[in-house]
C-alpha positions as CSV (number, residue, x, y, z in Angstrom):
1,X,0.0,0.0,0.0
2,X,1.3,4.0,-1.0
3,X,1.9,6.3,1.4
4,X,-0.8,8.6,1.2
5,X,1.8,11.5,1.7
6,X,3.5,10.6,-1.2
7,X,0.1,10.5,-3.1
8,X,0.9,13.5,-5.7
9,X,-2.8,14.3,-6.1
10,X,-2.7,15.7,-2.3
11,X,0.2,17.8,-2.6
12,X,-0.3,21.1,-2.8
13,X,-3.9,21.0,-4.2
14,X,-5.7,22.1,-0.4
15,X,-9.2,23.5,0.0
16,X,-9.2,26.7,-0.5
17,X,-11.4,30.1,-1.0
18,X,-11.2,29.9,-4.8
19,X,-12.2,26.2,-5.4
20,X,-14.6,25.5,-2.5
21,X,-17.6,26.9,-0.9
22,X,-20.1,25.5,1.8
23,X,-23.2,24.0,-0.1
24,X,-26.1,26.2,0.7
25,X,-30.0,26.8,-1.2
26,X,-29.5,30.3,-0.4
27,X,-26.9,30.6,-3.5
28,X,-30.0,29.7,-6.0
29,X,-31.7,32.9,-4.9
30,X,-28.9,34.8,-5.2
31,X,-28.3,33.1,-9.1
32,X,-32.2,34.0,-9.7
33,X,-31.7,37.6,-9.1
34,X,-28.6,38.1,-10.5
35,X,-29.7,36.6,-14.2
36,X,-33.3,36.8,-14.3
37,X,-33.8,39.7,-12.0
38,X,-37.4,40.7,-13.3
39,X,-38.9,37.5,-13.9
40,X,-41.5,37.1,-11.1
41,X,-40.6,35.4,-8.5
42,X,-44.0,35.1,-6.2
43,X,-47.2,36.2,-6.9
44,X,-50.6,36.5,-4.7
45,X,-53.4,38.1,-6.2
46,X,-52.5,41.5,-6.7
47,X,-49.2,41.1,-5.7
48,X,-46.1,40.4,-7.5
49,X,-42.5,40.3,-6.7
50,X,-39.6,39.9,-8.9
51,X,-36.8,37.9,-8.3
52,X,-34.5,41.3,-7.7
53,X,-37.2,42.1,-5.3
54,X,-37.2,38.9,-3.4
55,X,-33.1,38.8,-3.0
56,X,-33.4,42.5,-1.7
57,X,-36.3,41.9,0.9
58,X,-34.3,38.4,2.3
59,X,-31.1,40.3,2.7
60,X,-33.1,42.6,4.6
61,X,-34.9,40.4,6.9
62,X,-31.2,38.4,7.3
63,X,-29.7,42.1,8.7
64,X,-32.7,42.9,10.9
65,X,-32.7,39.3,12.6
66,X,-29.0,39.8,12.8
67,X,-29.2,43.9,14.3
68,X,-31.3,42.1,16.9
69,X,-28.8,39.4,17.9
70,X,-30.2,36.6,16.4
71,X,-28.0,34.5,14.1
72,X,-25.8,31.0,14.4
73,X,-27.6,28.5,16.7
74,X,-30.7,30.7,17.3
75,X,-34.3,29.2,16.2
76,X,-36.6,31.8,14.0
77,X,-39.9,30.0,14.4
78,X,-42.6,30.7,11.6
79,X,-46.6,30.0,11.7
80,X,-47.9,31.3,8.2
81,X,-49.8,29.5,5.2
82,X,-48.3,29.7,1.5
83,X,-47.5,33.2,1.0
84,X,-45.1,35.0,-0.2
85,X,-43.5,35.7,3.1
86,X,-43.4,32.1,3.7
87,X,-41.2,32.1,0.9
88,X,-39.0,34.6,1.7
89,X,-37.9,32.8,5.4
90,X,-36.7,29.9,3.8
91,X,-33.9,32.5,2.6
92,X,-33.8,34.8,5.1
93,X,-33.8,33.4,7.9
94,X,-30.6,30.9,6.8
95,X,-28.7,34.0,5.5
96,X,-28.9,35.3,9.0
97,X,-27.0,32.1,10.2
98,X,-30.2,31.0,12.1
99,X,-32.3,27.9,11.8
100,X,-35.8,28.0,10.4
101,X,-38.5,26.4,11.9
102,X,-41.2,26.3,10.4
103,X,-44.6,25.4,12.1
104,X,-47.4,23.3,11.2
105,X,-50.9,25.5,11.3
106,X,-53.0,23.1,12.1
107,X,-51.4,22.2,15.7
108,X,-53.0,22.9,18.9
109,X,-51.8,25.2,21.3
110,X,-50.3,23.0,23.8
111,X,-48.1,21.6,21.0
112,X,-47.5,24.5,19.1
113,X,-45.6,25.8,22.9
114,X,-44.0,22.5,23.3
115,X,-42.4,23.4,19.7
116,X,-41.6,27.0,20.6
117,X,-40.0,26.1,23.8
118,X,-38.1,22.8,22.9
119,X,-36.7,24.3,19.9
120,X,-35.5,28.0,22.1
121,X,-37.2,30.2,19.7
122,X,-36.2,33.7,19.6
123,X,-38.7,35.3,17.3
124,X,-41.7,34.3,16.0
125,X,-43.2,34.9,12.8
126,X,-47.3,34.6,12.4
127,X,-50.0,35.2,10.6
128,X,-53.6,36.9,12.0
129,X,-55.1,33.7,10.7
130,X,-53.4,31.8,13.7
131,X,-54.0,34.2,16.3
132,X,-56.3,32.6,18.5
133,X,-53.6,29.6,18.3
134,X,-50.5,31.8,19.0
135,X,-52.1,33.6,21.6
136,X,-53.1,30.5,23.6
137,X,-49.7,28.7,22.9
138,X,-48.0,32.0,24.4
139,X,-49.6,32.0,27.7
140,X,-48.6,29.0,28.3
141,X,-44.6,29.8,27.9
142,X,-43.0,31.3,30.9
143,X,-42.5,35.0,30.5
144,X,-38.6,34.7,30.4
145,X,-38.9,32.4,27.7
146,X,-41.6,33.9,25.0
147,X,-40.2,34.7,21.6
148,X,-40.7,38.0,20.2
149,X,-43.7,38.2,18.5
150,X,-43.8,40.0,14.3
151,X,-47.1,39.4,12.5
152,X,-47.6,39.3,9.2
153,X,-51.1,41.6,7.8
154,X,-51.9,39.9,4.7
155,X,-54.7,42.5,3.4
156,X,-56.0,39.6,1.6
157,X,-57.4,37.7,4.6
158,X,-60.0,39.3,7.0
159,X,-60.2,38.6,10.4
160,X,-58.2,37.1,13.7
161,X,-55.7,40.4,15.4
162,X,-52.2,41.3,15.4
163,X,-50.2,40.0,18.3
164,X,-46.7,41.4,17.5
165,X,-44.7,44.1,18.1
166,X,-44.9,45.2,15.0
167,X,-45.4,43.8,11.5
168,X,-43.3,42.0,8.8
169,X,-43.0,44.9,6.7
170,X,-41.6,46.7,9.4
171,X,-39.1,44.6,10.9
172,X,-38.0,44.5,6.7
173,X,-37.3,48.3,6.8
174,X,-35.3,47.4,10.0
175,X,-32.7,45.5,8.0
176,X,-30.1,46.5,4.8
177,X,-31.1,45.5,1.6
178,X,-27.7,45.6,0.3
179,X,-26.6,42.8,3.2
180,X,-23.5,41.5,2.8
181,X,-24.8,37.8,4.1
182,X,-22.0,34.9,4.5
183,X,-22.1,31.2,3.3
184,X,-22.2,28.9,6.4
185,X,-18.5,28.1,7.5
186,X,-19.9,24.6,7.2
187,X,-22.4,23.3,5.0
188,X,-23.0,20.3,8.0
189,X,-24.3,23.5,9.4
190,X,-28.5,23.5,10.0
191,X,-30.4,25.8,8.1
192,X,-33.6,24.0,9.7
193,X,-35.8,22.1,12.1
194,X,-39.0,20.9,11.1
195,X,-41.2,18.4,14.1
196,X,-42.5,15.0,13.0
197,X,-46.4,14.2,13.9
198,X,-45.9,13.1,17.2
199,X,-48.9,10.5,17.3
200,X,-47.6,8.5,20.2
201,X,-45.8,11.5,22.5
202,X,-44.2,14.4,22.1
203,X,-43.2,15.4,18.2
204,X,-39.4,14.6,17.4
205,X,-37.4,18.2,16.2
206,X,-35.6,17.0,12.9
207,X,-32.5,18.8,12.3
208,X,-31.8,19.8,8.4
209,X,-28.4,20.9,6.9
210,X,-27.6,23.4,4.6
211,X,-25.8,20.5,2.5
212,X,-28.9,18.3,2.1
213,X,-31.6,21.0,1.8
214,X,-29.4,22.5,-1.5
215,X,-28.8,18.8,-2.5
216,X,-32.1,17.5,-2.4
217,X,-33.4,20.5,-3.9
218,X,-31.4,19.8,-7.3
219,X,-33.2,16.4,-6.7
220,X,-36.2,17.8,-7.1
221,X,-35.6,19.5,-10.2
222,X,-34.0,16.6,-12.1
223,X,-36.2,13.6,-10.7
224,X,-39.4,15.6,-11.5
225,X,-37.9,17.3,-15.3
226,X,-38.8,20.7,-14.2
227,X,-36.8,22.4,-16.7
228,X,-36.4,26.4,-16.1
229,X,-39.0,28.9,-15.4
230,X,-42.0,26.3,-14.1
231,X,-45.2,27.7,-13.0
232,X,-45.9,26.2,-9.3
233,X,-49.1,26.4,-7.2
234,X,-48.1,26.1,-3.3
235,X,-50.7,23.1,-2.8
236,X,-48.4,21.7,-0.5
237,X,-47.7,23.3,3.0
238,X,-44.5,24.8,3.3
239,X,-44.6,24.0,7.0
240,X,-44.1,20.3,6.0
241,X,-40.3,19.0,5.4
242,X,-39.8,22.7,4.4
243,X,-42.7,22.1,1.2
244,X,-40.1,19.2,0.5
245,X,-37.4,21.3,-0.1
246,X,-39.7,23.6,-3.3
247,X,-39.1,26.2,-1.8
248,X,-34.9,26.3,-2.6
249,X,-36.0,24.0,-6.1
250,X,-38.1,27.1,-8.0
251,X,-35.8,29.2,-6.7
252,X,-33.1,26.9,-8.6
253,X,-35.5,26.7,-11.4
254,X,-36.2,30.2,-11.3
255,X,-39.6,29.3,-11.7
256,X,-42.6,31.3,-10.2
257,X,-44.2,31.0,-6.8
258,X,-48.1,30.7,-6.9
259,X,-49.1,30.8,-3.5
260,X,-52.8,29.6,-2.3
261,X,-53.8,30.4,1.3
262,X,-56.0,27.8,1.6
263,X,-56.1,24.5,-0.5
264,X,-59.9,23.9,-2.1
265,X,-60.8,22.6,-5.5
266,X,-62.2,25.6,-6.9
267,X,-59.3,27.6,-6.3
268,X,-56.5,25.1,-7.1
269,X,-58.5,24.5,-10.7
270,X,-59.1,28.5,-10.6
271,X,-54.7,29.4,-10.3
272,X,-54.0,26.8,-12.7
273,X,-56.3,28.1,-15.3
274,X,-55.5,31.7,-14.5
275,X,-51.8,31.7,-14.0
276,X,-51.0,28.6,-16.3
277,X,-49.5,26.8,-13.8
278,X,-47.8,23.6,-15.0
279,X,-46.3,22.3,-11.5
280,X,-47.6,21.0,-8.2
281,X,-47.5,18.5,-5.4
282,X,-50.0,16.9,-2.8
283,X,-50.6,14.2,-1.1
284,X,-53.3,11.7,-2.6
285,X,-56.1,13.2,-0.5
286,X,-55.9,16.1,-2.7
287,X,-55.4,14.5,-5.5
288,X,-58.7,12.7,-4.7
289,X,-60.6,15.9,-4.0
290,X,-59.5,17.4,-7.5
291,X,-60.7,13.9,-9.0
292,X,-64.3,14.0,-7.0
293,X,-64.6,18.2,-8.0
294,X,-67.5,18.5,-10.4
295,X,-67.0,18.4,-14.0
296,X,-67.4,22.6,-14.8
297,X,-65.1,23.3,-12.0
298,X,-62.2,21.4,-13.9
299,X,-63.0,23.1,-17.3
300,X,-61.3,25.3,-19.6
301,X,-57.6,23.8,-18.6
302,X,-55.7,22.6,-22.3
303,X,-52.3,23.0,-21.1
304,X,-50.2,19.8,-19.8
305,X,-49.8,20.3,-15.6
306,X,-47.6,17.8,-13.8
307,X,-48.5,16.7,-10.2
308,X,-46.5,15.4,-7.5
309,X,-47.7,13.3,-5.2
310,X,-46.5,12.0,-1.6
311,X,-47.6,11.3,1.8
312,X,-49.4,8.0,1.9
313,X,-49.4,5.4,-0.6
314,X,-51.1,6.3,-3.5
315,X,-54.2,3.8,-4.4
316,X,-53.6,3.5,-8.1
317,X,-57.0,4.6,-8.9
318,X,-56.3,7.9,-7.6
319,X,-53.5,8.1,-9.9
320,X,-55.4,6.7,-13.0
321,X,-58.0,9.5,-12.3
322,X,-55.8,12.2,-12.2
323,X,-54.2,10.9,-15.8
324,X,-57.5,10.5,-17.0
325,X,-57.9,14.4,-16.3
326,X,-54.7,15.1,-18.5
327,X,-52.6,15.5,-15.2
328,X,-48.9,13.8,-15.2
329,X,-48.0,11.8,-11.9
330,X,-45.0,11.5,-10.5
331,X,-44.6,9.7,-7.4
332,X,-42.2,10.2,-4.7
333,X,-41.5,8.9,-1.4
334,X,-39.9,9.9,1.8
335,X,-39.7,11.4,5.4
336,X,-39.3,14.2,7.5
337,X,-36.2,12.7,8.1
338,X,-34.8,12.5,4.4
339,X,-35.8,16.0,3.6
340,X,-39.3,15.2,2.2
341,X,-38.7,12.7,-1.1
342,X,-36.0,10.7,-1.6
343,X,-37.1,8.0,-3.7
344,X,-39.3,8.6,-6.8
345,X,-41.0,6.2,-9.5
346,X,-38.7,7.1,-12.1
347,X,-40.5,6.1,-15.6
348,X,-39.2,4.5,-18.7
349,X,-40.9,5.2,-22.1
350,X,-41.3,2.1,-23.3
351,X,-44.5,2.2,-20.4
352,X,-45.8,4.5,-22.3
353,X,-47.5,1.3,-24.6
354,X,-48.9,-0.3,-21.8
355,X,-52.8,0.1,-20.8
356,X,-53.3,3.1,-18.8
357,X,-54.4,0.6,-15.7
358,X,-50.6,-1.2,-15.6
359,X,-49.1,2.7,-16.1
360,X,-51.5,3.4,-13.1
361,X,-50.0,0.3,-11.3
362,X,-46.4,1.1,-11.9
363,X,-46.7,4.5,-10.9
364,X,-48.2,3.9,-7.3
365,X,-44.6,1.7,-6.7
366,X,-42.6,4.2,-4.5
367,X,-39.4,3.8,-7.0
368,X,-35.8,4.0,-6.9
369,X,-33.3,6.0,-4.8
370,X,-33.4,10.2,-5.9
371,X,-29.6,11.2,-7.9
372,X,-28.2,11.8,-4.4
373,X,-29.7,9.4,-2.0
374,X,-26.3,7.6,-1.5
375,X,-27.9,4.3,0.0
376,X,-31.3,2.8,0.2
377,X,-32.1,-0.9,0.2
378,X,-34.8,-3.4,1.9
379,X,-34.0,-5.3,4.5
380,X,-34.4,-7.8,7.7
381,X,-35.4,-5.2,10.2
382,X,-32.8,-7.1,12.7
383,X,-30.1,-8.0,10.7
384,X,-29.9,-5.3,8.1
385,X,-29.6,-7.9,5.3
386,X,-31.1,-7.5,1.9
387,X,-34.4,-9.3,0.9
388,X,-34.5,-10.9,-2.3
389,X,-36.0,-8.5,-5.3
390,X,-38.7,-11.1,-5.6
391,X,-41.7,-8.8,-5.3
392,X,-43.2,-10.6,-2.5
393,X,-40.3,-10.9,0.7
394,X,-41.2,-7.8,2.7
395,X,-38.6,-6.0,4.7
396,X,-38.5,-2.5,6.0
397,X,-36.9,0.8,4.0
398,X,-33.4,1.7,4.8
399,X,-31.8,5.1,3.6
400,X,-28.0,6.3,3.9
401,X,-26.3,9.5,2.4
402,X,-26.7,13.4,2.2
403,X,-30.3,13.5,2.0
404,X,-30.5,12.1,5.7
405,X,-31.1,14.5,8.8
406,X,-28.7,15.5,11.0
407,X,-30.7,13.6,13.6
408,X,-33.0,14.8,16.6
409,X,-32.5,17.9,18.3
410,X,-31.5,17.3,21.5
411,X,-32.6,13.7,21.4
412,X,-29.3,11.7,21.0
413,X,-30.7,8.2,22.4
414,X,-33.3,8.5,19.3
415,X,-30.9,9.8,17.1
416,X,-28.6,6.8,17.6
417,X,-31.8,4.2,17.5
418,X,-32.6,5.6,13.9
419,X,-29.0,5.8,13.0
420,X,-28.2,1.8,14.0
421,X,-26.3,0.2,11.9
422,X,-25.1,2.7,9.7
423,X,-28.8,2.9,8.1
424,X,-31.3,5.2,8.4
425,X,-34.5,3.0,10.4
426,X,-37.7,4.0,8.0
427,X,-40.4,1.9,9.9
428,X,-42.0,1.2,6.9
429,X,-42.2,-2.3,5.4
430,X,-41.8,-2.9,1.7
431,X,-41.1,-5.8,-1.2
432,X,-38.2,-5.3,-3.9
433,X,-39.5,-5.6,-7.4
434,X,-37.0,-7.9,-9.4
435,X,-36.1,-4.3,-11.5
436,X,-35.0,-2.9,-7.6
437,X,-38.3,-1.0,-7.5
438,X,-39.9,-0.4,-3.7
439,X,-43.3,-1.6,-3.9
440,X,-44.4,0.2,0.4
441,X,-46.8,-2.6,2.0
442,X,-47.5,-0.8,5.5
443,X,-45.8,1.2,8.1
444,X,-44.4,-1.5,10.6
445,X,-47.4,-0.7,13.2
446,X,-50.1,-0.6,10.5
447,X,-49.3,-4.2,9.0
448,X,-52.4,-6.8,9.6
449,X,-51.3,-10.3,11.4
450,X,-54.0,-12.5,10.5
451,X,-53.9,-16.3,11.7
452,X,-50.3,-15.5,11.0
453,X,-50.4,-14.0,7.7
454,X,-49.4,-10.6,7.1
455,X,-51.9,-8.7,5.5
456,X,-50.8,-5.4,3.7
457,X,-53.9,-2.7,4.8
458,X,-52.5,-0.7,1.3
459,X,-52.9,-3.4,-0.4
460,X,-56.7,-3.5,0.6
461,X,-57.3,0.0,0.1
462,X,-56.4,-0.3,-3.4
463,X,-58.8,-2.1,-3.9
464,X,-61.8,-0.3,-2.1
465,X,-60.5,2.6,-4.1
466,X,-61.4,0.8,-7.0
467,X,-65.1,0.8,-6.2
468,X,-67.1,3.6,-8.4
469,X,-69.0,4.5,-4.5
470,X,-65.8,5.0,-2.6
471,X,-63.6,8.3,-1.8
472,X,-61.4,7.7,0.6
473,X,-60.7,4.4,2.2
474,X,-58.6,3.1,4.9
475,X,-58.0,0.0,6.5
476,X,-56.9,-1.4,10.2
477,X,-56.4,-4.1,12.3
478,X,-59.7,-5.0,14.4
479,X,-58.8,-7.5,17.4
480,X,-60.5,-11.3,16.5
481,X,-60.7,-14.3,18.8
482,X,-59.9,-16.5,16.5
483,X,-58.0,-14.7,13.9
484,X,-55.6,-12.7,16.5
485,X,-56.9,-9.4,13.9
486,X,-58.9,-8.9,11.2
487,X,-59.0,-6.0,8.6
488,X,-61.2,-3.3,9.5
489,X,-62.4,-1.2,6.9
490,X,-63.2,2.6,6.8
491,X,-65.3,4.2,4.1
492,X,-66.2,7.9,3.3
493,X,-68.4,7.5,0.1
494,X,-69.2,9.6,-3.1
495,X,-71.9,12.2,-2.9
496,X,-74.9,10.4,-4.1
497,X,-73.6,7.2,-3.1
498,X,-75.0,7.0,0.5
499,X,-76.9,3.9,0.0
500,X,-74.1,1.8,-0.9
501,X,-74.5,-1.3,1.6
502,X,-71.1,-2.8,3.6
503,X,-72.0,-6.0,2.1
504,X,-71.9,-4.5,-1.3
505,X,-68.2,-3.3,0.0
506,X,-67.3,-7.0,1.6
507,X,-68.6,-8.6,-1.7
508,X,-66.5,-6.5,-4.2
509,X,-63.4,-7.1,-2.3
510,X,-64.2,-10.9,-2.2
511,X,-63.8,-10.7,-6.2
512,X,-60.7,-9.2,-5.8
513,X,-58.7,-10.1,-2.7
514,X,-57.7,-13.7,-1.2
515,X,-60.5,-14.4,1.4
516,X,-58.4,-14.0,4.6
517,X,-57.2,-10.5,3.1
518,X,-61.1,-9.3,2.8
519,X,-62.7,-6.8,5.3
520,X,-64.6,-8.3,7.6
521,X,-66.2,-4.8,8.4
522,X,-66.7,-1.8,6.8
523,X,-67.6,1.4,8.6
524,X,-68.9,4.3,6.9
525,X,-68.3,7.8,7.6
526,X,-66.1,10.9,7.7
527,X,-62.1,9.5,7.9
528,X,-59.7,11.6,10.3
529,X,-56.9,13.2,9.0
530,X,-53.6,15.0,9.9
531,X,-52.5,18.7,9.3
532,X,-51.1,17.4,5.9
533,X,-53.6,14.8,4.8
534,X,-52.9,11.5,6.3
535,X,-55.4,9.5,7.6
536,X,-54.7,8.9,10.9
537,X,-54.9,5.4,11.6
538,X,-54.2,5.3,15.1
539,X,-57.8,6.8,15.5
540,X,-59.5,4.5,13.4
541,X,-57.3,1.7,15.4
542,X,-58.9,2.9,18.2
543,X,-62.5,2.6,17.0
544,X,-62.1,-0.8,15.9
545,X,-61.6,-1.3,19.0
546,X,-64.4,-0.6,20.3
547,X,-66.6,-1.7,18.1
């Protein structure tokens, strides 16, 4: 073996100012203005802001935080819906050298303190909308330890009251626009912490780096063929994974920011006719919404719009509808933990010639690893070996490389579970396709053991999505003396459909599933959901339960 001082490639050819610079998403911004300085950059309603415009009002919000004494290690917590402003943090606040963290809406008070005080922040960033929220969480923060409070008055929304010192646009004028911000001295730096669910305790602070978050949003833009200048509606919360890392890919893309307070058909089919836009993601309960909108409401749209979806495991019916529509799906997958996606269904065009069904069927698989996913693989949960690509041996998801968090804040002993072996722990359980596909089966807590055969719950769904009465669908695990469990299903049906029977339910599925695998009851009604559209099974768990 060489001595690796005699290795001539490392003599004399150091890191240096001139041939390396910390990775950071705030560079694409600075790109955007610099070229395309007057292209728009967001847009809401009346509003419009170029990308000139946008670099100037980040580098000023970067100097005010910084005149105040926040910067490296400090926490700038943010409650807002898509706007503009929520744009602008995702730069601003990381060119200050603080950490973003951005807060899901939908949250109750008690957790939306828990967040606040766990995570130190100094200043808080809301929206009138959230007021009643805010003000609650607040008062339940010792005095010593409340953030500062700005509020940002969108005159587009009426209602809730200021809580802040003063407003966004004022704490702006605080700052220089001319800011001389600095790249991170390390890109392993954070740039933000974003709180998983938190369905069994208290939510888990993920820790983002400014390394991934640039990374992973290059991902985005190649895995999904986003091309320059794309049009894209904020269907997605930018809350959740930090709107999977969008918000640093249009600014890449140099694309233009629709933003859309509040996510309804209408007004999703109303920005894409009115503002051509040709990009956006969801999870499948929105695509299901669009699908179930009535037929005028969808009108008047004859230019191609790509979708991506995420979240839950999409039934490929929902998918099939929204290519029947004219919509082009992509699917990804990920975590909080892996920056939003990481894996997508990347397509080959000789699919193209296949039915539109077997398309459908191909693009519900969760895929292959993203450009710079470095490891992923599915394995014995206990071991950490391989399963066979056999389509049918299921094993849990396993991710390695830059697109994995930091780890927990202030959590090591979770950090190091997640981290064992060298692997990133998923939880969710999935079979290889022989082309090295992941086809997701359950999360490991959702999986049905029935007389001791697993029986996938996504599996059944797909099928219930396939009858012409059904909306949404979801299925659990119902306790069984005999059986040990027995799927449970969960129906919301179709308007008009109401007198659908169960046993018109139990009967399709018969025709379609192996008889152990079918419901043994169905359940009609509204399903709950999370803040980002999940059904939340550990509900419906509970009411099979009872039943």
């Amino acid at each position: 073996m060489s001595n690796p001082h005699s290795n001539p490639y490392e003599l004399g050819l150091d890191k240096n100012a001139a041939n390396f610079t910390p990775l950071t998403p705030s560079t694409f911004l600075e790109r955007a203005a610099a070229v395309y300085p007057e292209r728009i950059a967001t847009l809401h309603g009346p509003v419009r802001r170029t990308w000139a415009e946008t670099y100037r009002r980040c580098r000023q919000l970067a100097s005010a935080l910084q005149r105040r004494g926040i910067g490296l290690g400090d926490t700038v917590a943010i409650m807002l819906p898509n706007l503009p402003e929520m744009f602008e943090v995702h730069f601003g606040v990381p060119m200050s050298g603080a950490v973003l963290n951005t807060l899901n809406i939908r949250l109750d008070a008690e957790m939306i303190a828990f967040m606040l005080q766990h995570g130190e922040a100094k200043l808080l960033i809301t929206d009138r909308e959230f007021s009643g929220t805010i003000s609650k969480a607040l008062k339940l923060l010792p005095a010593d330890s409340r953030p500062v409070v700005i509020d940002v008055d969108d005159p587009q929304f009426a209602g809730g009251e200021r809580l802040g010192e003063k407003n966004y646009e004022a704490l702006l004028a605080e700052g220089d626009p001319d800011f001389a911000w600095e790249y991170p001295a390390d890109e392993w730096q954070a740039i933000s912490l974003n709180y998983t669910s938190g369905t069994t305790g208290n939510p888990k602070g993920v820790v983002y780096h400014h390394r991934g978050a640039y990374l992973n949003a290059v991902c985005n833009v190649m895995s999904w063929g986003m091309g320059l200048h794309p049009v894209y509606l904020w269907t997605l919360p930018m809350f959740h994974c930090n709107g999977w890392c969008f918000p640093w890919s249009i600014a890449a893309a140099v694309g233009t920011n629709v933003a859309l307070r509040h996510v309804r058909a209408d007004a999703i089919f109303e920005s894409i006719r009115e503002n051509k836009v040709n990009h956006f993601c969801g999870a499948p309960i929105v695509l299901n919404t669009l699908i179930n909108a009535p037929d005028e409401m969808k009108a008047g749209i004859d230019h191609q719009v790509k979708v991506m979806t995420a979240g839950a495991a999409p039934p490929a019916a929902i998918i099939a509808g929204m290519e029947q529509m004219g919509f082009g799906v992509t699917h990804v997958y990920g975590l909080t933990e892996t920056y939003g996606p990481c894996v997508v269904c990347a397509w080959h065009d000789e699919w193209d010639e296949l039915p539109l069904e077997q398309q459908a069927a191909l693009k519900s698989r969760q895929g292959v690893r993203y450009p710079m996913l470095d490891g992923l693989m599915v394995a014995d949960s206990r071991t950490l070996q391989p399963t066979p690509k056999d389509g049918k041996t299921i094993g849990e998801i396993f991710m390695r490389g830059n697109l994995v968090m930091k780890g927990y804040l202030k959590n090591p002993h979770a950090t190091e579970k997640e981290f064992e072996g060298g692997w990133f722990h998923s939880g969710d359980l999935a079979v290889w396709h022989p082309n090295g596909y992941l086809d997701i089966k359950d999360r490991s807590k959702d999986i049905i053991i029935s007389g001791g055969e697993n029986i996938s719950t996504i599996e059944v769904e797909d099928i219930l999505y396939r009858h012409p009465a059904v909306m949404e669908a979801a299925v659990v695990a119902r306790p069984d003396e005999k059986w040990g469990e027995t799927p449970c299903a969960f129906v919301n049906l179709k308007p008009g459909m109401e007198q659908t029977t169960a046993e018109e339910i139990i009967e399709f599925c018969r025709g379609q599933l192996a008889r152990f695998k079918v419901p043994k009851m169905v359940v009609f009604g509204e399903l709950p959901k999370t803040s980002t559209g999940k059904i939340q099974k550990y509900v419906l768990r509970s009411k099979a339960k009872e039943i």
